[in-house]
TORDRENVEX-273325 format. One line per field, with one value per residue: residue number from 1; y, x, z of N, C-alpha, C in turn. Coordinates in steps of 0.1 Angstrom, whole numbers. Layout:
lumlo <- (NUM, ...)
nv <- (Y, ...)
nu <- (X, ...)
nw <- (Z, ...)
cav <- (Y, ...)
cau <- (X, ...)
caw <- (Z, ...)
cv <- (Y, ...)
cu <- (X, ...)
cw <- (Z, ...)
//
This chain:
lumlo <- (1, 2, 3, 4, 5, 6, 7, 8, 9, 10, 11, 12, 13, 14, 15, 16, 17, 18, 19, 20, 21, 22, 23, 24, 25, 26, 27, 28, 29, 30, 31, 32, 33, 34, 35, 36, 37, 38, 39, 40, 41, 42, 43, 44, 45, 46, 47, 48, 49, 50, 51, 52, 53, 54, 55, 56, 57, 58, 59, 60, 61, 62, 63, 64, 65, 66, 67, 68, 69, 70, 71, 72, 73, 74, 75, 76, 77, 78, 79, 80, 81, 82, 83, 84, 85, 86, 87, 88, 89, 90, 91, 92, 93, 94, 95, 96, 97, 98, 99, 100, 101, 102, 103, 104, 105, 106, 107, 108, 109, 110, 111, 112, 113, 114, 115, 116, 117, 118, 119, 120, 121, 122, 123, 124, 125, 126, 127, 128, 129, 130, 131, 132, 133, 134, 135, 136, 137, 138, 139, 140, 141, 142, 143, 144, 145, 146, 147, 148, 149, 150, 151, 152, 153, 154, 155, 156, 157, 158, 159, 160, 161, 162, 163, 164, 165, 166, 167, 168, 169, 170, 171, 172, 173, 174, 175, 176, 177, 178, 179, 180, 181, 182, 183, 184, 185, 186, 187, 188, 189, 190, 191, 192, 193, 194, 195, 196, 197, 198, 199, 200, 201, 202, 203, 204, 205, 206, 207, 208, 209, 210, 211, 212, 213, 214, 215, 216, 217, 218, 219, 220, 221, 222, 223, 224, 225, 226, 227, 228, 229, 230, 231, 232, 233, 234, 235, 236, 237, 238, 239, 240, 241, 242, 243, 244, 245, 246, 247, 248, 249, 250, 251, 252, 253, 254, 255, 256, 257, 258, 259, 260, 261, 262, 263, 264, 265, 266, 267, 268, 269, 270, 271, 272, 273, 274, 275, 276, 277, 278, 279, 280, 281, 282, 283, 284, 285, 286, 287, 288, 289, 290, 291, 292, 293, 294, 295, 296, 297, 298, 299, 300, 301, 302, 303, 304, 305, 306, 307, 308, 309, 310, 311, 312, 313, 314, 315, 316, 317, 318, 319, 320, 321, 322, 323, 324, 325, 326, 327, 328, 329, 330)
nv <- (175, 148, 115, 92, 62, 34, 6, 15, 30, 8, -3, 14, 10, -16, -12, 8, -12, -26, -18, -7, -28, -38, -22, -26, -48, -46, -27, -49, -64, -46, -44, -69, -75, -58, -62, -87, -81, -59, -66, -66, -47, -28, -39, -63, -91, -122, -134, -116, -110, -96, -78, -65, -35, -26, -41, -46, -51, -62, -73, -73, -96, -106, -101, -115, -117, -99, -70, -54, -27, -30, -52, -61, -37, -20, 6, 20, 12, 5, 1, -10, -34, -69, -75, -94, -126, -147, -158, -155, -133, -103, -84, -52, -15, 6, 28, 21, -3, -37, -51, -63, -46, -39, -67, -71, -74, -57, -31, -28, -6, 3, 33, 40, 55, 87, 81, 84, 95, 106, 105, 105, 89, 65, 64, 66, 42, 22, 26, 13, -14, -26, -29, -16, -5, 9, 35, 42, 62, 84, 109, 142, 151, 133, 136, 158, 158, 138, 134, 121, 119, 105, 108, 123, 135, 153, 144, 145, 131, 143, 155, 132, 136, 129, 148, 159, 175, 189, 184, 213, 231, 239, 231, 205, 174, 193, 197, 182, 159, 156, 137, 113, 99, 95, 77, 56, 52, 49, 31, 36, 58, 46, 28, 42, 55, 35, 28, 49, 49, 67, 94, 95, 82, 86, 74, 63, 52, 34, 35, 25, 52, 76, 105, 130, 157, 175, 200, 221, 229, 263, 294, 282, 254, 222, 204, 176, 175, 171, 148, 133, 133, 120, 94, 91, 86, 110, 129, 113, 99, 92, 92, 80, 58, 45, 43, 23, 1, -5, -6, -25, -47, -45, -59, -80, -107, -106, -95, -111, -134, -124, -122, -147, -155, -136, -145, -168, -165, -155, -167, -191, -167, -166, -188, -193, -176, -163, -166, -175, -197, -210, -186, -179, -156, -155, -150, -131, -104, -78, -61, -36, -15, -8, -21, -41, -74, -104, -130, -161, -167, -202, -209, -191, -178, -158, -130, -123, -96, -90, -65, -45, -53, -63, -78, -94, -104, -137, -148, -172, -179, -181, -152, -128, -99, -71, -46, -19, -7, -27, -42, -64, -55, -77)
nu <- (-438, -439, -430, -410, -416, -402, -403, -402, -377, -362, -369, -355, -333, -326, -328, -313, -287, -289, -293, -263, -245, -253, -244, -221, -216, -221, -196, -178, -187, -178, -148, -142, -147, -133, -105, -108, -108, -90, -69, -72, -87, -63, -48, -36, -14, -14, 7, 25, 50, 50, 55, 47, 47, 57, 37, 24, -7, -18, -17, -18, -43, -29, -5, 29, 54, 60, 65, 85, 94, 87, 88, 79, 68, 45, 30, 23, 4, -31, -51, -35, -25, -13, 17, 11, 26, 27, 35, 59, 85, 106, 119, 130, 138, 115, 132, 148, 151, 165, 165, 170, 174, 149, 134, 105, 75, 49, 48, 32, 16, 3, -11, 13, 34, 23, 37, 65, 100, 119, 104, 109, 129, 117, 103, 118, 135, 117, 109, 129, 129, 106, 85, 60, 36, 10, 2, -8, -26, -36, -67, -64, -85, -92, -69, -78, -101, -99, -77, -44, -17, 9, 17, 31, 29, 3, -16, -15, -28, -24, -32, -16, 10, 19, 18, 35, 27, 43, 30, 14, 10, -12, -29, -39, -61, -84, -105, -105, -109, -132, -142, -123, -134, -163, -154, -143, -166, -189, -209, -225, -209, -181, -192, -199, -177, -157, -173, -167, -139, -132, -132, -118, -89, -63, -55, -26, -17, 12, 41, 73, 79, 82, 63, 65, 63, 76, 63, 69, 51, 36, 46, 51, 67, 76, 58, 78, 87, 66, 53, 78, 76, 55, 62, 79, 67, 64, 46, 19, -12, -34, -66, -66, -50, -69, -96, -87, -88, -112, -122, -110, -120, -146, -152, -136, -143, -153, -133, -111, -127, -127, -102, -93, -113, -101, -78, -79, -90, -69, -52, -62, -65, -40, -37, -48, -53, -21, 10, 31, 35, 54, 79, 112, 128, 153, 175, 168, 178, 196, 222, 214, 224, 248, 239, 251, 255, 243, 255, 247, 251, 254, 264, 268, 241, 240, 232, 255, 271, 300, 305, 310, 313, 295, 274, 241, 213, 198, 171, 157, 133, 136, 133, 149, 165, 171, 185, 198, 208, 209, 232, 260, 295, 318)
nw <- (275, 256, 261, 241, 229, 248, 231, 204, 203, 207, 185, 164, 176, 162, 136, 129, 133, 120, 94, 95, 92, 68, 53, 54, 50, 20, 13, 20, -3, -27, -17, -24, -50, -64, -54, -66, -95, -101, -114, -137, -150, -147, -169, -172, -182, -191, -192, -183, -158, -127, -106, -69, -53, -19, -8, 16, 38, 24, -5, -45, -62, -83, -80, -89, -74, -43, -26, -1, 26, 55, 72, 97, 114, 116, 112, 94, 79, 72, 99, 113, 107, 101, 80, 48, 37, 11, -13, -31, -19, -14, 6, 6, -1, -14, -26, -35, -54, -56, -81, -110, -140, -159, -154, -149, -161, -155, -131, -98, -78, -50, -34, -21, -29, -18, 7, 5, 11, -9, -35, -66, -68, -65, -89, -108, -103, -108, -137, -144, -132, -145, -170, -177, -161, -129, -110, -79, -55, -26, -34, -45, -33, -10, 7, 11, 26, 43, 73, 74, 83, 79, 53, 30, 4, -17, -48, -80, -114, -140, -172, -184, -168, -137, -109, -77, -53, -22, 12, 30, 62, 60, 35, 36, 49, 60, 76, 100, 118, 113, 86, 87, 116, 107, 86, 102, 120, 105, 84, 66, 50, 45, 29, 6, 3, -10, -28, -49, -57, -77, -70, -49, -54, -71, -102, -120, -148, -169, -195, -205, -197, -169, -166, -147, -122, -94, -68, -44, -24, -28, -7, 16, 32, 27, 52, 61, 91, 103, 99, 104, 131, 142, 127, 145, 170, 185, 181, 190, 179, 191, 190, 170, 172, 191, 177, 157, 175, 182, 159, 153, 173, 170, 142, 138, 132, 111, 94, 99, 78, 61, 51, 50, 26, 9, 4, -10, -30, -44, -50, -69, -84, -95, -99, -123, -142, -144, -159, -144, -128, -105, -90, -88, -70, -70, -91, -98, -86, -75, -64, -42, -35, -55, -76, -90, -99, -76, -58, -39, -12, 10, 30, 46, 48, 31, 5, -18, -28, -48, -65, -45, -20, -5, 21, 17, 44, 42, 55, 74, 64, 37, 31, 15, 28, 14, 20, 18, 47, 64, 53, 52, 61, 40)
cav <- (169, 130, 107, 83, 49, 23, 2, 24, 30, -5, -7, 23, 9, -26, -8, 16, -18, -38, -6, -7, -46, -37, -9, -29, -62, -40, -21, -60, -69, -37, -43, -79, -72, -45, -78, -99, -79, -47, -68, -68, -34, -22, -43, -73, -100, -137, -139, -107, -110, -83, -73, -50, -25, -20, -49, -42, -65, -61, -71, -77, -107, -112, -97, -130, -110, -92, -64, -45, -25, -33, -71, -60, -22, -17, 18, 29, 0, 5, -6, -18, -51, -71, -79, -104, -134, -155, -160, -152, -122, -98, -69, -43, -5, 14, 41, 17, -15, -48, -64, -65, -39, -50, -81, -76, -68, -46, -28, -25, 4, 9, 39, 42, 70, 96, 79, 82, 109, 108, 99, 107, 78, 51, 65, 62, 26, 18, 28, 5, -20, -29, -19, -5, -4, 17, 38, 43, 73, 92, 117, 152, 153, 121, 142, 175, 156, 133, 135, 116, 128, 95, 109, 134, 145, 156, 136, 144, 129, 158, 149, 122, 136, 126, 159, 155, 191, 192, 192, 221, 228, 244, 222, 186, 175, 205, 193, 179, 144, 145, 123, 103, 91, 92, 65, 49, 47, 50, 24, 41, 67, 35, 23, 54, 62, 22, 29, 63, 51, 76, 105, 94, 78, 91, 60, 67, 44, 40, 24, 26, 64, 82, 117, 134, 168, 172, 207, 225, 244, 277, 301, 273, 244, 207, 201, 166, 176, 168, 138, 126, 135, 115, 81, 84, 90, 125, 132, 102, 101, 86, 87, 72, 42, 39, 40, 12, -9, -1, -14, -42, -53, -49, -64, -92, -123, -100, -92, -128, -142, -116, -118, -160, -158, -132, -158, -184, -159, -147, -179, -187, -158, -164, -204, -194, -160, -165, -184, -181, -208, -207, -177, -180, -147, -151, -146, -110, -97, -71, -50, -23, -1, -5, -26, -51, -91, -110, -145, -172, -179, -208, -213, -182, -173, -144, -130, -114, -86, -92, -55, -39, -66, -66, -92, -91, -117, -146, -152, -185, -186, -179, -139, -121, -91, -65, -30, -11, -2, -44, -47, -64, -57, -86)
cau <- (-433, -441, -418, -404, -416, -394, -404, -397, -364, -353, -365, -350, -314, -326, -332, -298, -279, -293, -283, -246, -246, -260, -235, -208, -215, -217, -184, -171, -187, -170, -134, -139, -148, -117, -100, -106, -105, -84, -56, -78, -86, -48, -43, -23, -16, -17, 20, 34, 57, 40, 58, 40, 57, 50, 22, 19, -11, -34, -10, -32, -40, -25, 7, 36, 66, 57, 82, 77, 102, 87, 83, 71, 65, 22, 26, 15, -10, -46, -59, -26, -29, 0, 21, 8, 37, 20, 37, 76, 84, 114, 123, 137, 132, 109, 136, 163, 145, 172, 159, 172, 168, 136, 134, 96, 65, 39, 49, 19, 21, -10, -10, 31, 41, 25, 45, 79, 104, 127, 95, 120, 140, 114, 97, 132, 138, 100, 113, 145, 129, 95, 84, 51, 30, 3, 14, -26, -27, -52, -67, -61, -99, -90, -60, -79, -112, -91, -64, -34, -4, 17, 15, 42, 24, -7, -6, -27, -24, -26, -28, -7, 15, 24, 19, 31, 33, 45, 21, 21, -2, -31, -37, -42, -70, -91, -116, -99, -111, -145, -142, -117, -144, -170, -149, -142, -177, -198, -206, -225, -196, -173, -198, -197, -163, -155, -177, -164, -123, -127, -133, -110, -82, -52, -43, -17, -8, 25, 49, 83, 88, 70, 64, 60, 68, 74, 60, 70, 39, 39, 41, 49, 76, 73, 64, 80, 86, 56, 55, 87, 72, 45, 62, 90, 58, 64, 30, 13, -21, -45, -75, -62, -54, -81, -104, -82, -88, -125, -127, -107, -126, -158, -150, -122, -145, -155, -124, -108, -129, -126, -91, -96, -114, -89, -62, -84, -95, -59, -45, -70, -66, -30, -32, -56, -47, -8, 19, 43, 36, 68, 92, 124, 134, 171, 178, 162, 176, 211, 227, 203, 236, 256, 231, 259, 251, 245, 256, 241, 263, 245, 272, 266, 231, 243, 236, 268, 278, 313, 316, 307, 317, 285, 263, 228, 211, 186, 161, 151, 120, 135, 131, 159, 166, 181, 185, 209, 209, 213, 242, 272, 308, 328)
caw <- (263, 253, 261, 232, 234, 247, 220, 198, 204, 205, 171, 158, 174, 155, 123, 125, 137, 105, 83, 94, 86, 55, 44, 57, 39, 8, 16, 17, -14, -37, -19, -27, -67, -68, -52, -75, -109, -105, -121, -150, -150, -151, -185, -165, -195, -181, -194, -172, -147, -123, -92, -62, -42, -10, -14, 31, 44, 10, -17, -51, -63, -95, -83, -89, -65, -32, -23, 15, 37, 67, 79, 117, 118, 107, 117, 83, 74, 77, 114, 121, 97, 98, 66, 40, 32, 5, -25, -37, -12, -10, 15, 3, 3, -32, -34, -41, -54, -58, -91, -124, -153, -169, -145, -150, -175, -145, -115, -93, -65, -45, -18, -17, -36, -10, 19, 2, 8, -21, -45, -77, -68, -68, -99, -117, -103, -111, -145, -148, -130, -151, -186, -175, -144, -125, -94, -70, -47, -25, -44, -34, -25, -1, 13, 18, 36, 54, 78, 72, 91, 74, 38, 26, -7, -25, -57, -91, -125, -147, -188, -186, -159, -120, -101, -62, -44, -8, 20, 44, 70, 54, 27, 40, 64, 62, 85, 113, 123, 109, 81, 97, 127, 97, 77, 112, 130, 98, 74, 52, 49, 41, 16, -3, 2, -15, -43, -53, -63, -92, -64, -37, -59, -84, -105, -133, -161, -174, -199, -206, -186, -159, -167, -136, -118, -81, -68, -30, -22, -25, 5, 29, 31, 24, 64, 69, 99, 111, 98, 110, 145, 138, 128, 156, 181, 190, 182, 186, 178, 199, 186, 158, 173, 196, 167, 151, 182, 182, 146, 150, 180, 164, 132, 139, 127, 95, 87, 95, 74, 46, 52, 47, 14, -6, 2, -17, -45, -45, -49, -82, -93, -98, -109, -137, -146, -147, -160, -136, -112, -95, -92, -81, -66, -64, -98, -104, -79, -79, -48, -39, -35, -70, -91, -95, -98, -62, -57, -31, -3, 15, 39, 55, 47, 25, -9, -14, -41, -52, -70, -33, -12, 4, 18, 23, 50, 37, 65, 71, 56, 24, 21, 11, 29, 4, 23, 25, 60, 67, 46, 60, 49, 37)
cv <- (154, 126, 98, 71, 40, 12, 7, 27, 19, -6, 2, 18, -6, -21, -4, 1, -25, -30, -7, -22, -45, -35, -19, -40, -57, -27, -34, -65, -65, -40, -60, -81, -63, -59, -84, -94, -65, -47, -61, -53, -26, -30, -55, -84, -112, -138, -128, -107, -95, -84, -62, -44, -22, -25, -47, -55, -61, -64, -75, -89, -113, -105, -112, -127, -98, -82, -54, -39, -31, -43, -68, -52, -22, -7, 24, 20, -1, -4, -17, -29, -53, -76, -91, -109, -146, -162, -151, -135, -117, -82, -60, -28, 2, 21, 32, -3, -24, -58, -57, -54, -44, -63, -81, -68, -59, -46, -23, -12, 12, 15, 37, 54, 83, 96, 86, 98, 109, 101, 98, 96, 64, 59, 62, 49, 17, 15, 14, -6, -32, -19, -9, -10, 3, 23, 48, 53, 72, 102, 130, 161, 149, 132, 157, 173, 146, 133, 128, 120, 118, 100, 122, 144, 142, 149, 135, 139, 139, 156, 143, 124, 135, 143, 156, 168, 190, 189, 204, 219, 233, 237, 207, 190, 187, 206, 184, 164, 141, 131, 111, 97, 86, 81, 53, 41, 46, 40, 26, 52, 54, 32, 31, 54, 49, 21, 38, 60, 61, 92, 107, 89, 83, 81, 68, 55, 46, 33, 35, 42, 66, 97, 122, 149, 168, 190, 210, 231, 253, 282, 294, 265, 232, 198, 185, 162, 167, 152, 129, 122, 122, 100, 79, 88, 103, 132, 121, 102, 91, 85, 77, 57, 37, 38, 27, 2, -12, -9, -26, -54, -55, -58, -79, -99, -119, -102, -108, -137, -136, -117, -136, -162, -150, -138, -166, -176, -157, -157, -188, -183, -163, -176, -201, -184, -154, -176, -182, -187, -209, -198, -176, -165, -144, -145, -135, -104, -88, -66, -40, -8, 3, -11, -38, -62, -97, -126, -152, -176, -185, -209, -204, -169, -159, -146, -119, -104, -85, -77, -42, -43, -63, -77, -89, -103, -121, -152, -167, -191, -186, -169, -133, -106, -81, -46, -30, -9, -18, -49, -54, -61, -69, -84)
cu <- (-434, -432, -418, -408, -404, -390, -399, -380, -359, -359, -359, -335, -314, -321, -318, -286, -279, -285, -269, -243, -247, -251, -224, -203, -212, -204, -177, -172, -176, -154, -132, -139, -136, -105, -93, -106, -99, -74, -55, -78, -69, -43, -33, -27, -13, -1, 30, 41, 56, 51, 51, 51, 54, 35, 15, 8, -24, -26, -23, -33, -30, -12, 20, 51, 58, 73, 77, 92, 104, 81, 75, 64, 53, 20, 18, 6, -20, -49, -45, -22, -15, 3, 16, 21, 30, 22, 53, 75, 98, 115, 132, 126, 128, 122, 149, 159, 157, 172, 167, 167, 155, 134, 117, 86, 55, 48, 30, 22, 11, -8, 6, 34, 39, 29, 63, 86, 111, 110, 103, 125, 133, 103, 105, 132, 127, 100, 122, 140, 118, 91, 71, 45, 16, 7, -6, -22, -40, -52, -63, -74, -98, -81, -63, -92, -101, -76, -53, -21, 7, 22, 19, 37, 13, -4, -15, -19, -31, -23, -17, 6, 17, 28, 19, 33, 36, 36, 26, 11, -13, -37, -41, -54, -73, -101, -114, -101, -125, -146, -135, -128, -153, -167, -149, -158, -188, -202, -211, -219, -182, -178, -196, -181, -150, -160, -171, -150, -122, -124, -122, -94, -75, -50, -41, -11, 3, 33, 61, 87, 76, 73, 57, 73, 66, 78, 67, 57, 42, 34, 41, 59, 71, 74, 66, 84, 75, 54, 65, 80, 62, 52, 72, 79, 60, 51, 20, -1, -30, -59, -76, -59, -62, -92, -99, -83, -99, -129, -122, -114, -142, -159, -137, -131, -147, -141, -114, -112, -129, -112, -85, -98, -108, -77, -68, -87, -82, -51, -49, -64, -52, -26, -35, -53, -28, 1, 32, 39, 43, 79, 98, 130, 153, 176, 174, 168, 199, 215, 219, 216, 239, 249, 236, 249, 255, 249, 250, 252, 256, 252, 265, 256, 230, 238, 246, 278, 289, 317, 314, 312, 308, 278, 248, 220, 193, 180, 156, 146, 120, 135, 148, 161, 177, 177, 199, 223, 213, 224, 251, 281, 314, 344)
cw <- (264, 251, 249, 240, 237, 233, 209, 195, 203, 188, 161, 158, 165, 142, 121, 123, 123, 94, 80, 90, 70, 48, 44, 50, 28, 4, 12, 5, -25, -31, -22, -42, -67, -64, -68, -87, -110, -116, -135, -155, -154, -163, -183, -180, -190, -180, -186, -164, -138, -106, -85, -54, -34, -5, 4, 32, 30, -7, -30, -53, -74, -96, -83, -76, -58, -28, -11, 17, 49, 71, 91, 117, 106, 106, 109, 77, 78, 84, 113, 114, 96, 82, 57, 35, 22, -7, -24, -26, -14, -3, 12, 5, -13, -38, -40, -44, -62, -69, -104, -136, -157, -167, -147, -157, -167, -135, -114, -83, -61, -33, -11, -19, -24, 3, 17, 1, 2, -34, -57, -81, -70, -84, -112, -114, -105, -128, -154, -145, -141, -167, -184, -159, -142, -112, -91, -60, -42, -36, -37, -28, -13, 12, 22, 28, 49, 59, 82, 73, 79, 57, 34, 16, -11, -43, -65, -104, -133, -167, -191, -177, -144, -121, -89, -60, -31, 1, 29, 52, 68, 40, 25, 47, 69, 71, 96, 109, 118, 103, 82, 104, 117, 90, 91, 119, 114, 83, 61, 48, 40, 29, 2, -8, -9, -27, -49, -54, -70, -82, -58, -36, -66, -89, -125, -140, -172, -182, -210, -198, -178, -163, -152, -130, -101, -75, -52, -31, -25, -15, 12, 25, 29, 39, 67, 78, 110, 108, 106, 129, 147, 141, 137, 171, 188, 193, 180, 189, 182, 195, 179, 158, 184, 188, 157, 161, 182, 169, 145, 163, 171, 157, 131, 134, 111, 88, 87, 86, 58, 40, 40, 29, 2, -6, -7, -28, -53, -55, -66, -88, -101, -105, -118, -144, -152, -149, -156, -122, -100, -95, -82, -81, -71, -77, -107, -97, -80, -64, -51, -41, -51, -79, -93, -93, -85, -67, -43, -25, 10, 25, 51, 58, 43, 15, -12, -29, -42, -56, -52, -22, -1, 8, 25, 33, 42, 45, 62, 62, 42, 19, 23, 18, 21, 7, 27, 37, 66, 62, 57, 54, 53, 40)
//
């Protein structure tokens, strides 16, 4: 049998290496155009007051209020990415969001809904809180190729209604880990998988209610079990983040510098595109518990609910922590 040229071979790993460059620049182009005009796309009006939920380390651009749970913990944020702080921020949790009736004209909410385990509860305070919105999913193609332990429900828009059903164990990640490593080692898998939102995506537009239904499987339980296991490391998945170290080693100057210019697009977007220049949090915001009106107590770095007699703590830097589980009693 004839051996394969040397030559040869080095230009074959040239050729493949040029390819993944290729795919990958053009993977960065499309999530830099979705970047920069999804706002547009969802019907955002210059004069909106847009809050995101759950904005993690990719908030959009043209959102004017940033709202997270989790300040530190990346567990469930693609390759680990720490939080984005960039603009008016508060911490609070989706199912019991801290703002004002009608405090704002868009909710945004990209890739939350199939984390959350009361979904009901932030679709109702999604409701109260904003007059309309869009709420972005996987699709339940996304869910059935790839394997996503983190993500509680399957989640279709169905003639104008929010359909979540359960997961159990035979209808998620039907295929193990293929297209996981595929999306991971493969760039023209990424490429594809970046162009194709309409395939791989649910997005539901919404104003004044959310019509939605929330299914159990049938013939099986809603295992968030497994889940749980999952994000208290029970079952902690190793590949999973050695493929997240593998991409972030490869890719750290790419992504640094991709990371660089949607701060400066972001930033734009939001002088020229909106007309809230400056928003002052403090006064949107209620007790996450009763709803009631908070006040500002500077003394003792509270904001403090009078009909609860709670107080919530105001982090240095200016964010507001408004959970719950942080409360103090007065």
């Amino acid at each position: 049998m004839a051996s394969v040229p040397l030559s040869s071979m080095w230009l074959e790993s040239i050729v493949m290496s040029a390819t993944q460059i290729l795919f990958d620049m053009y993977s960065d182009l499309l999530a830099l155009r979705q970047y920069m005009f999804d706002w547009a796309d969802f019907g955002i009006r210059r004069t909106d007051l847009v809050l995101e939920v759950a904005s993690g380390n990719h908030p959009n651009a043209r959102s004017d209020v940033l709202c997270d749970m989790f300040m530190s913990d990346s567990t469930e944020r693609p390759w680990r990415s720490p939080l984005i702080i960039d603009r008016p921020f508060v911490c609070a949790n989706a199912e019991r969001l801290p703002f004002r009736t009608a405090a704002f004209d868009f909710l945004i909410s990209v890739h939350t809904l199939e984390h959350l385990t009361h979904p009901q509860d932030f679709l109702t305070e999604a409701v109260r809180v904003s007059r309309r919105g869009v709420i972005v999913t996987p699709s339940e193609i996304s869910e059935k190729m790839l394997r996503v332990p983190t993500h509680r429900w399957l989640v279709a828009s169905d003639s104008g209604k929010l359909v979540l059903t359960g997961k159990t164990r035979d209808n998620w990640g039907l295929f193990g880990d293929t297209f996981n490593d595929a999306r991971r080692s493969d760039a023209r898998f990424r490429a594809f998988y970046y162009s194709r939102r309409d395939i791989f995506e649910t997005r539901h537009a919404w104003e004044g209610t959310i019509d939605f239904e929330i299914r159990q499987a049938s013939g099986d339980r809603n295992d968030n079990q497994l889940v749980k296991a999952h994000l208290e490391g029970e079952a902690a998945d190793d590949r999973e983040l050695i493929g997240c170290a593998q991409v972030a080693e490869r890719s750290a100057v790419r992504l640094a510098l991709t990371r660089r210019v949607k701060r400066i697009i972001g930033a734009s977007v939001r002088l020229l595109c909106s007309a809230h220049r400056r928003v002052d949090v403090l006064p949107l915001l209620v007790c996450p518990i009763c709803k009631g009106a908070v006040e500002h107590n500077a003394a003792r770095s509270l904001l403090v609910c009078p009909s609860c007699a709670k107080g919530y703590p105001l982090r240095p830097e200016g964010v507001p922590v408004m959970l719950a589980e942080m409360a103090v009693d007065l």
